[in-house]
N, C-alpha and C positions, 0 to 999 in steps of 0.2 A: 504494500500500500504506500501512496506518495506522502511525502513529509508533511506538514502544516503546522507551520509553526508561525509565521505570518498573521496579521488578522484577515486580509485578505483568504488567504490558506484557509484558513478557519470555517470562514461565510461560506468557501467553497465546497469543502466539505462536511456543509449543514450543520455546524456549531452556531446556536442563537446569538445574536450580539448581548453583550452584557455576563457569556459565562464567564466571569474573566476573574472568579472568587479561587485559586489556584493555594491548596495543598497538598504538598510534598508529603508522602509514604513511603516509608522503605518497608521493605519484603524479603522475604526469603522463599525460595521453595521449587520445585523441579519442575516447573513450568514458564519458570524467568530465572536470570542470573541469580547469583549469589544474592547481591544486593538492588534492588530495583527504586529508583525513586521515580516512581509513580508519579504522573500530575492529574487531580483528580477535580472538576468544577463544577459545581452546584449554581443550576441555573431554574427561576420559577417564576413563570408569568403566565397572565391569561388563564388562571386555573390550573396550569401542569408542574411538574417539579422533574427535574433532570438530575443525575451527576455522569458528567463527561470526563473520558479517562483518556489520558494518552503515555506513551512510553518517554522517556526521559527524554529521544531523539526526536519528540513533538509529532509522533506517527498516533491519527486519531486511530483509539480503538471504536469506538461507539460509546454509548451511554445506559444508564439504567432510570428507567421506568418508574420514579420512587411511588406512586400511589400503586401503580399495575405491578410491579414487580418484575418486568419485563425487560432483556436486555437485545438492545438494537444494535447489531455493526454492520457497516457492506462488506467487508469480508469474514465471512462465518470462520474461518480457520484463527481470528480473533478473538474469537467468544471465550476461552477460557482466559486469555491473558486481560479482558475486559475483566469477567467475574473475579480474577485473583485481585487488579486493580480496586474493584469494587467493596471487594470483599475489607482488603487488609483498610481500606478507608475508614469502612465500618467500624472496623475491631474497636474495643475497649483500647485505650493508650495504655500501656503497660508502664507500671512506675519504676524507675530507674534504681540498683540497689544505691543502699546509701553508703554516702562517702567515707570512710575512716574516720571515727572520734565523733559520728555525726548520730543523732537519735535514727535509729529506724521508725519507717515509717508504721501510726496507727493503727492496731487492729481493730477489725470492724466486726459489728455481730449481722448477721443474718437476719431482714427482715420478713421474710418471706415465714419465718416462724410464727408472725406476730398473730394472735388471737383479735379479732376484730370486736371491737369495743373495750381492749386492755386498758388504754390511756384513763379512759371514763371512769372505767370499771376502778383502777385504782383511786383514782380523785373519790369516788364516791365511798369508799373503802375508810378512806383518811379522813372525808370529815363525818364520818359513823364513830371513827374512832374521838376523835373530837368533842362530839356529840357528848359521849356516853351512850351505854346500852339503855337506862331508864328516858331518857327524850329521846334514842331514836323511836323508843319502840312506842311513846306516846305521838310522837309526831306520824308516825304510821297507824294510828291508830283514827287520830285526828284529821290524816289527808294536810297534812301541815307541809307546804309550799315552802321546803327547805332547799340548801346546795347537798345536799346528802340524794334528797329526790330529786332533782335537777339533773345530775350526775347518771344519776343511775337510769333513768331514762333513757338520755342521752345514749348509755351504754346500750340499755335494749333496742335503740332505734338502730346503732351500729350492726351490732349484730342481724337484724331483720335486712337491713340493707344489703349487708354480706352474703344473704340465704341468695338474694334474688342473683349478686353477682355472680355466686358460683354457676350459676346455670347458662355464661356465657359460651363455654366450652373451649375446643383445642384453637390454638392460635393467641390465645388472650393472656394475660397475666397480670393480677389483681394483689396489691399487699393492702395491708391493712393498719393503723395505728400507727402512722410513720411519724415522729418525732423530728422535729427541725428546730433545729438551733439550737438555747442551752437557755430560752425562756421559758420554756414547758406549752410549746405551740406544737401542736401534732397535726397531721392530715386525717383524715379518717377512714380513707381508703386511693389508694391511685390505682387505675386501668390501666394499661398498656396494652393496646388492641389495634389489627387493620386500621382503626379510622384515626389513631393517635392514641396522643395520652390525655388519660382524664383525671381529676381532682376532687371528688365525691366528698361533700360534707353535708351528713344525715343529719337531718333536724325530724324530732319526734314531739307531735303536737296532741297530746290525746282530745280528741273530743274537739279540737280548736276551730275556727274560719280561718281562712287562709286566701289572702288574695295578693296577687301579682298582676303591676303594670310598670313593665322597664323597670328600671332598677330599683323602683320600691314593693318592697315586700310587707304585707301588712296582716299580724298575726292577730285575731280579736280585737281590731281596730288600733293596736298597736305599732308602728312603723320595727322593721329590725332591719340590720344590715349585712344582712346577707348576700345577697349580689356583690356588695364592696366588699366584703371579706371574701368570698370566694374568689375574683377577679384576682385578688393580692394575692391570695394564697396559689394559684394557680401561674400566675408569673412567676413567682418565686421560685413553683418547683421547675419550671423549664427553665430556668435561668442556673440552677442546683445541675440538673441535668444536661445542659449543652456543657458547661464547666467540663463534665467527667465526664463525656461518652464522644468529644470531639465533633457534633455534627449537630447542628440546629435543631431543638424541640421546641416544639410549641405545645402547651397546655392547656384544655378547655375545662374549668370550673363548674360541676354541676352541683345542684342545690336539690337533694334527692330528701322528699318529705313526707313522714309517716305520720299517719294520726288525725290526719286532718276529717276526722267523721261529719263536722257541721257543713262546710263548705269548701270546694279549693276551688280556685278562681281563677285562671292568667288571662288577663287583658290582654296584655303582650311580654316577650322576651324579651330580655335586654338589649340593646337594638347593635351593641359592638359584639356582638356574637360570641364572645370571650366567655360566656355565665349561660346558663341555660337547669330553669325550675323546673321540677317533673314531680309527679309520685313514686314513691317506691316502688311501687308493683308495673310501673312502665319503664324504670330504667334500664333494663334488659335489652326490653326490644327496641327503646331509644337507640343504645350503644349501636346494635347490631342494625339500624337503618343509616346510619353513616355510610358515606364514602371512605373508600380505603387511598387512605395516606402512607401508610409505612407499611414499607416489605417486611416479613419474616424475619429476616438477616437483620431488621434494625431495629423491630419487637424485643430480637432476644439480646443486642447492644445496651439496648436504654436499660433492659430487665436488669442487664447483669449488673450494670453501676446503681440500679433504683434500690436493689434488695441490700445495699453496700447501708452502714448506717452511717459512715463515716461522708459519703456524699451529702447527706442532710445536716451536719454539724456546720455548714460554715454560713 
């Protein structure tokens, strides 16, 4: 295949103007030299998303399909050395060992163990203990609108929420209770599925009205801020996530709400599309009526640094 290394070169061989976001990869492996630095370009407009790979000598190979998963080259005897390009882009960045005299780096626990509704479940735990046993068990007795019952709620709403997630099925990957930063702010669940990553924070309403118009949320005629908390909380974790996994995530914030027996209402979604209110019992088939955004290969990238606890501390 002829060179293009040119931007003229480029246009010529159907490279969109503007891919021109260019990182270097090195590789290893029996299907490229020793060492290969890859040039790999992330290109997105008009609704599509590309990454364009070429060999060090600026020979395009083709590109990958990021919603379709699909990799395109005019000469098919490049298709593996496109997917190896593809691939090692993807990869988690591997941490360098440390230097002599220097702390080694972090170890991290595994979040993928975490129990959905842990955070809660503890909070509520702590102010029981707080409490005392003789006022919890009269404030339960009473229906007394405590942070003991607040908590615990909260926990069962997690938990209920997690029932429906698990019925997303293979391709997906769902943690639970993820803790961020060293304020005591947790997620309550992240997706990582075909259509992206999502930000799930369960709100449990028993008995409540429940109305939505744009970013106000209004619970028994109560305003809360929900859409702005999840908008922040969902930036945050893609901003956490491109950090460690090398390649741009974006994160959509849903606001998944149980309990609502009197009324639930949406006038309208939040109109930057960043937040989006649902039921419990529809966030399933929400997730799964998406457009597919991310390949497999960058499912199980984002997964590996997501379940990392050590990614959410900073």
């Amino acid at each position: 295949m002829a060179q293009h290394g040119r931007p003229e070169d480029q246009r010529a061989a159907g490279i969109p103007p503007g891919a021109d976001r260019a990182e270097k990869v090195q590789s290893t492996g029996s299907l490229a030299p020793a060492v290969t630095d890859w040039t790999v370009r992330r290109w997105a407009r008009y609704g599509h998303e590309r990454l364009y790979a070429e060999t060090p000598g600026g020979t395009v190979l083709g590109y990958l399909d990021v919603k379709t998963g699909r990799y395109h080259s005019d000469d098919q005897a490049n298709l593996p050395l496109l997917q190896r390009a593809i691939a090692d882009h993807l990869a988690p960045r591997e941490t360098a060992p440390p230097a002599p005299g220097t702390e080694p780096p972090p170890t991290w626990q595994d979040l993928s163990e975490n129990r959905a509704g842990a955070a809660a479940r503890e909070r509520a735990l702590a102010e029981r203990a707080a409490q005392g046993t003789f006022k919890h068990l009269l404030a339960r007795l009473v229906g007394a609108r405590t942070e003991e019952r607040a908590w615990r709620i909260g926990a069962d709403g997690e938990e209920a929420v997690a029932a429906q997630l698990a019925a997303l099925g293979d391709g997906w990957r769902v943690l639970h209770a993820v803790r961020v930063g060293d304020r005591g702010a947790d997620i309550d669940h992240v997706v990582i599925g075909p259509p992206g990553v999502f930000t799930v924070n369960a709100k449990h309403h028993p008995g409540a009205a429940l109305w939505v118009g744009g970013d106000v949320v209004m619970v028994n005629g109560q305003r809360m801020p929900y859409v702005r908390n999840s908008r922040h909380e969902a930036r945050r974790a893609g901003r956490l996530l491109t950090e460690q996994v090398g390649f741009p995530v974006t994160a959509t914030g849903i606001v998944a709400v149980m309990g609502a027996q009197k009324s639930f209402t949406i006038r309208s979604q939040p109109e930057d599309g960043a937040v989006v209110v649902v039921m419990r019992r529809r966030i399933t088939r929400h997730l799964l009526a998406q457009p597919v955004r991310l390949s497999p290969r960058e499912i199980e990238a984002i997964y590996d640094v997501a379940r990392r606890s050590t990614t959410w501390r900073l």
